[in-house]
C-alpha positions, -999 to +999 in steps of 0.1 A: -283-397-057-255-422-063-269-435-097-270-393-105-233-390-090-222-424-112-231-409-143-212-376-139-177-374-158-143-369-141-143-334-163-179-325-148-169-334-114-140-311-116-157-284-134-182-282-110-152-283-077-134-259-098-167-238-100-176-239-066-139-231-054-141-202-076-174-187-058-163-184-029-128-170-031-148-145-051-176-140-021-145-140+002-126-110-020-160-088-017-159-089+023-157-055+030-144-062+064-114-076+052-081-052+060-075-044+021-112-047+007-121-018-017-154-023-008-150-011+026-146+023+016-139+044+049-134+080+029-150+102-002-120+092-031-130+054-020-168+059-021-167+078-050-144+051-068-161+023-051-193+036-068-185+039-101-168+004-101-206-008-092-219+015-118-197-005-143-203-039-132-237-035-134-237-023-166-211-053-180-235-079-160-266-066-179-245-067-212-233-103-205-270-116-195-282-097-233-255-110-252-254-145-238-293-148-235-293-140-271-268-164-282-282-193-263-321-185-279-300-184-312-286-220-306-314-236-293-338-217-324-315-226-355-302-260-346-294-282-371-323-296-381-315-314-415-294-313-448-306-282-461-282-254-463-299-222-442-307-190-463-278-166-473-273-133-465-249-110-467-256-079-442-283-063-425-283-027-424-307-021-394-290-052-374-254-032-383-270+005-375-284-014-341-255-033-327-234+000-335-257+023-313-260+007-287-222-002-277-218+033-283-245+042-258-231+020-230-200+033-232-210+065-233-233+058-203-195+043-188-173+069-197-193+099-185-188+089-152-151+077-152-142+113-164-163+134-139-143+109-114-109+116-127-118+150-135-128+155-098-100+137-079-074+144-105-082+184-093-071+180-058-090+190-030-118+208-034-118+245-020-147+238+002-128+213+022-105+239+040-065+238+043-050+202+035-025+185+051+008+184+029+023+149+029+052+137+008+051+102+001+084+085-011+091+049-018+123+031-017+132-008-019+113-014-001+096+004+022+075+041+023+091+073+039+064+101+051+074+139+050+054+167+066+067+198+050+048+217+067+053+200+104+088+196+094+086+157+105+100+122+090+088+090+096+084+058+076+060+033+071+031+048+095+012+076+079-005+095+103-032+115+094-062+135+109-099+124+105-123+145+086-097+167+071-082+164+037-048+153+029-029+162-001+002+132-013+030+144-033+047+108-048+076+103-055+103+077-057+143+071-052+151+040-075+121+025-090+085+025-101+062+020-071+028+023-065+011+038-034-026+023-025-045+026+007-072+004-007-102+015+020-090+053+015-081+059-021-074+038-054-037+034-067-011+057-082+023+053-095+052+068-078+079+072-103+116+083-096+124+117-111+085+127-112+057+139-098+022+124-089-003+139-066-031+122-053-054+136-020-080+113+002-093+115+031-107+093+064-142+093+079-132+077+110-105+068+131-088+036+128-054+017+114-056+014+073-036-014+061-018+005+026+008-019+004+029-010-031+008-024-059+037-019-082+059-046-086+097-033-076+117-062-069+120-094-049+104-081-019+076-062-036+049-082-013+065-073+010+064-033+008+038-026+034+032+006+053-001+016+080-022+047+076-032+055+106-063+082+112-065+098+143-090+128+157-076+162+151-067+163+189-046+129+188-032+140+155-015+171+173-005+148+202+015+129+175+028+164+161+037+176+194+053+142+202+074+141+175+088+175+177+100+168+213+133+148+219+132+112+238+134+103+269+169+091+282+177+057+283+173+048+320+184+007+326+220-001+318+205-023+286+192+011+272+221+028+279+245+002+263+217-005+233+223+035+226+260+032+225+261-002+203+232+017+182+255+048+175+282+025+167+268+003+144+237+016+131+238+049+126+253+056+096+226+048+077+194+051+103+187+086+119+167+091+149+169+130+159+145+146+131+129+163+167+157+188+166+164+221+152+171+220+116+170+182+114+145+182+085+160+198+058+194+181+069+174+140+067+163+152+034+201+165+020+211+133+039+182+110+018+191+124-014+230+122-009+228+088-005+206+079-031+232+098-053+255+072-041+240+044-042+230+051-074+266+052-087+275+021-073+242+003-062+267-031-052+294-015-030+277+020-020+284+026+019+255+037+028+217+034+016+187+051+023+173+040+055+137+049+075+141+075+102+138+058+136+128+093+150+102+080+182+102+041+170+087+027+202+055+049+198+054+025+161+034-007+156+052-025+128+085-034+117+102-044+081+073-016+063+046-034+082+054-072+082+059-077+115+039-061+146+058-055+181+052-042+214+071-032+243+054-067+259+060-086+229+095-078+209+102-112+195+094-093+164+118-071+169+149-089+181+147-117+156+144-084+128+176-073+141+190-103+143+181-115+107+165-090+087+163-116+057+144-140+080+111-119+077+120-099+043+142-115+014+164-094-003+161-059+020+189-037+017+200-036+055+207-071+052+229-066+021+250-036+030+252-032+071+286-038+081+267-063+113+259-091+084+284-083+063+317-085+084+319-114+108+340-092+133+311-063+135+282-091+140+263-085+169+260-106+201+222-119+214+232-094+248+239-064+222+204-077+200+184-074+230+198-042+243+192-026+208+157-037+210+150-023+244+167+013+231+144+010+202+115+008+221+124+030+247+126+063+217+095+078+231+089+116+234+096+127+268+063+143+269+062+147+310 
């Protein structure tokens, strides 16, 4: 073995690490358990689009094994030999006729497929599938905001949605081109400001799908997260009801003065009230107005669109799904508040809250830790 392992270049040796290294990231990307596999398809759109991506590999594996067998028997059959100069030709009809079918046949054997795919998702949901669920998805830099027109609620970065029941996405964007994916639900689709895009998928089973932009939109791109989360229909109206009814009331005195210093200081920009009467249609006028702004003046605008904090201690994650925090654990939390830019560069609250920006408005660690408690104490008072 070391007389064998002597002879072997530096290149060979290399090769052959590079080779190996390259094997297994590639058996580690096909995991299907892993949180953003495609090939854990847990819904019809990913199945369906899981299954013609097989379809196609298969049919690009055979035509590499053809092709490369071919050209290696070639090599090996017609080496050089000696001096003589091989036999001219110049064409072959039935070789041409050959090599021109057949392409055409395996693309055509390729593209039949793709377009009954496209053709069927690009439809919407099918009218079989009973009444879907409206959702509006919009992204901003960076994180996702979540309408239900119909429910008349607003949320970000959590997309709750009901098992075994469709749900029809609206995208859309307010600055620039993003691109929505829930990898083990549904493939990728642009969301593009001033248009568009509908998409609809659907979960078999309930469980916490980890969704990301696959767009690139700026210096925090990978870092535009968001969690789909699929419930059974009877926890899905838990989370309705819940989110129609108002909060409990702060109850320690760190509540009560997180509230105050939140109202002060935070609420020009963050809403947290969408449970009341009328507060839909007025987050939405308040979205867009300030996108109208900021758009004017995207370095000095006073204000900038910011996720509705409607209920945020019944949420999971913080900076669109960087972070997780609990009511046990709020580290998360508190150093978020604290210093946004810490856990995501370049995020707008950072850049434009008046408790970064102006030494005199910072806040102190007793005020930090009283906003976090607040936070986490916005839970519907459901008793």
């Amino acid at each position: 073995m070391k007389i064998f392992a002597g002879k072997l270049s530096a290149n060979t040796v290399i090769s052959i690490t590079l080779l190996s290294i390259t094997s297994l990231l590639f058996l580690v990307g096909c995991n299907p358990e892993d949180p953003q596999s495609t090939f854990g398809d847990k819904g019809p759109i990913a199945k369906q689009q899981k299954d013609l991506f097989i379809l196609i590999f298969w049919v690009a594996a055979f035509v590499f094994i053809a092709v490369e067998g071919v050209l290696i028997f070639l090599l090996f059959k017609y080496r050089y030999k000696d001096d003589k100069l091989p036999y001219q030709s110049h064409g072959n009809t039935k070789l041409e006729v050959i090599w021109t079918i057949i392409p055409a046949i395996i693309l055509a054997v390729i593209a039949v497929p793709t377009i009954q795919v496209i053709w069927d998702q690009q439809n919407g949901v099918p009218d079989d599938m009973g009444e879907p669920l409206r959702v509006e998805a919009i992204g901003h830099q960076w994180w996702f905001e979540f309408r239900y027109p119909d429910l008349e609620i607003v949320t970000a970065n959590e997309l709750h949605i009901p098992t075994d029941r469709p749900v029809s996405i609206k995208l859309g964007s307010n600055d620039v081109i993003h691109s929505f994916w829930i990898p083990k639900l549904a493939g990728k689709l642009d969301m593009i400001p001033l248009n568009e895009n509908y998409m609809w998928l659907m979960a078999d089973e309930p469980g916490m799908y980890y969704g990301q932009c696959a767009e690139f939109c700026g210096v925090a791109h990978a870092l535009m997260r968001f969690r789909a989360i699929a419930e059974t229909e009877e926890d899905f109206d838990k989370w309705v009801d819940g989110m129609r009814t108002e909060p409990k009331p702060p109850i320690t005195d760190s509540e009560k003065n997180g509230m105050q210093v939140f109202m002060g200081k935070c609420s020009m920009c963050h809403t947290k009230d969408s449970y009341s009467s009328g507060s839909y249609a007025r987050e939405i006028k308040t979205q867009k107005s300030r996108w109208e702004i900021w758009l004017n003046d995207t370095e000095n605008a006073p204000q900038v669109s910011a996720p509705n904090l409607t209920h945020f201690g019944l949420r999971n994650t913080i900076g669109a799904g960087i972070k997780e925090f609990s009511k046990e654990n709020p580290e998360n939390l508190i150093n978020w508040i604290k210093d946004p830019s810490s856990i995501k560069i370049g995020n707008r609250m950072h850049k434009h809250a008046s408790i970064y920006t102006n030494e005199e408005n910072k806040l102190s660690a007793k005020e930090i830790q009283d906003v976090s408690n607040y936070l986490l104490s916005l839970k519907p008072n459901m008793e």
